[in-house]
C-alpha positions in Angstrom: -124.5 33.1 73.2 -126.3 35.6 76.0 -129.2 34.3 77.5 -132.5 36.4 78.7 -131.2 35.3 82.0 -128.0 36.7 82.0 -129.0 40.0 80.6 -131.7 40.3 83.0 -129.5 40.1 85.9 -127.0 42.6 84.8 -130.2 45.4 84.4 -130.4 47.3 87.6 -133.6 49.0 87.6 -134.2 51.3 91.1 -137.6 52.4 92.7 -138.3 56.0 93.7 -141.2 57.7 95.7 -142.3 61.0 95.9 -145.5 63.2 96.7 -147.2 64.3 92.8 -150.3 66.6 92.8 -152.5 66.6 89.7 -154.4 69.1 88.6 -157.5 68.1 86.7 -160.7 68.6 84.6 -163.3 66.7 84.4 -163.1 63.3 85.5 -164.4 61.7 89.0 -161.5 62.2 91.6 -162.0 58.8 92.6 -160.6 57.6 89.4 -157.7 59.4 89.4 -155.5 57.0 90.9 -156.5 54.5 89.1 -155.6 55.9 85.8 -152.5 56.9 87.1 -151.6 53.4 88.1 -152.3 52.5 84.5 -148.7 54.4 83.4 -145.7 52.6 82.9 -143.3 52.1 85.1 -145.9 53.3 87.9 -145.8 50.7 91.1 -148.1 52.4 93.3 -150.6 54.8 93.5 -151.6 55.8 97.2 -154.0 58.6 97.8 -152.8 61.2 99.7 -155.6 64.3 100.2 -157.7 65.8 97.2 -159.4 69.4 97.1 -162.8 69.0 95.1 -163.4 72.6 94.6 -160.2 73.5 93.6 -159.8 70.0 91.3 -156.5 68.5 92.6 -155.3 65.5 94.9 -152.0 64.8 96.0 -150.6 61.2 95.3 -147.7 59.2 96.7 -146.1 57.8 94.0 -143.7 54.7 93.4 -142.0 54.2 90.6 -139.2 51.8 88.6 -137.0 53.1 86.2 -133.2 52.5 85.4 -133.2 56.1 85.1 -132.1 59.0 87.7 -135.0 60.0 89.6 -135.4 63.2 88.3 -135.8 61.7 84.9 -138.2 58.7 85.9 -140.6 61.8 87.4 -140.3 64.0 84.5 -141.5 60.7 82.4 -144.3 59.7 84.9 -145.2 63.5 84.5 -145.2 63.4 80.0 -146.9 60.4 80.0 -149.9 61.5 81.9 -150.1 64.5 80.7 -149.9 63.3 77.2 -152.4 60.3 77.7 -154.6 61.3 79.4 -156.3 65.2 78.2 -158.2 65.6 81.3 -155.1 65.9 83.5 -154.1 69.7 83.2 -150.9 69.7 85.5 -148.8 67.3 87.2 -146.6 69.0 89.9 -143.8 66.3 91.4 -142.2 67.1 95.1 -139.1 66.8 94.2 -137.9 67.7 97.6 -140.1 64.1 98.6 -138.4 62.2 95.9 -136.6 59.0 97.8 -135.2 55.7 96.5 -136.7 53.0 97.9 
């Protein structure tokens, strides 16, 4: 019999960072990153710059996945578009993207 142990050890999750800008509506920028750090997978959130007038900030980003990083950003992106309705666009660098 497998134990929770032994499965655990043979997972190999990987952590990726990247730049993300959000575009958003109306919600207080200052929140922003925190609602973002709610998402799964999501290790950090660091604030990077925001525009006011024009409604985005820029975000470094951490994540952990077991997926490629292409495919842990593109599920970073759904889920925050889909949770939360004041977030109209999530752009990811993916020129920034690095495994950490």
């Amino acid at each position: 019999m497998i134990k929770l142990s032994q499965i655990l050890t043979e997972v190999e999750f990987k952590t990726y960072e990247a730049m993300v800008k959000v575009i958003y509506g109306e919600v207080e920028a200052n929140k922003l990153g925190d609602v973002l750090r709610a998402l799964p997978g999501v290790l950090t959130v660091t604030n990077a710059g925001a525009n006011a007038e024009a409604k985005s900030s820029t975000f470094k980003v951490k994540v952990i996945s077991q997926k490629s990083p292409e495919e842990a950003f593109s599920g970073f992106k759904k889920n925050a578009t889909d949770k939360y309705s004041f977030i109209n666009q999530v752009e990811i660098g993916t020129e920034t993207i690095e495994e950490k």
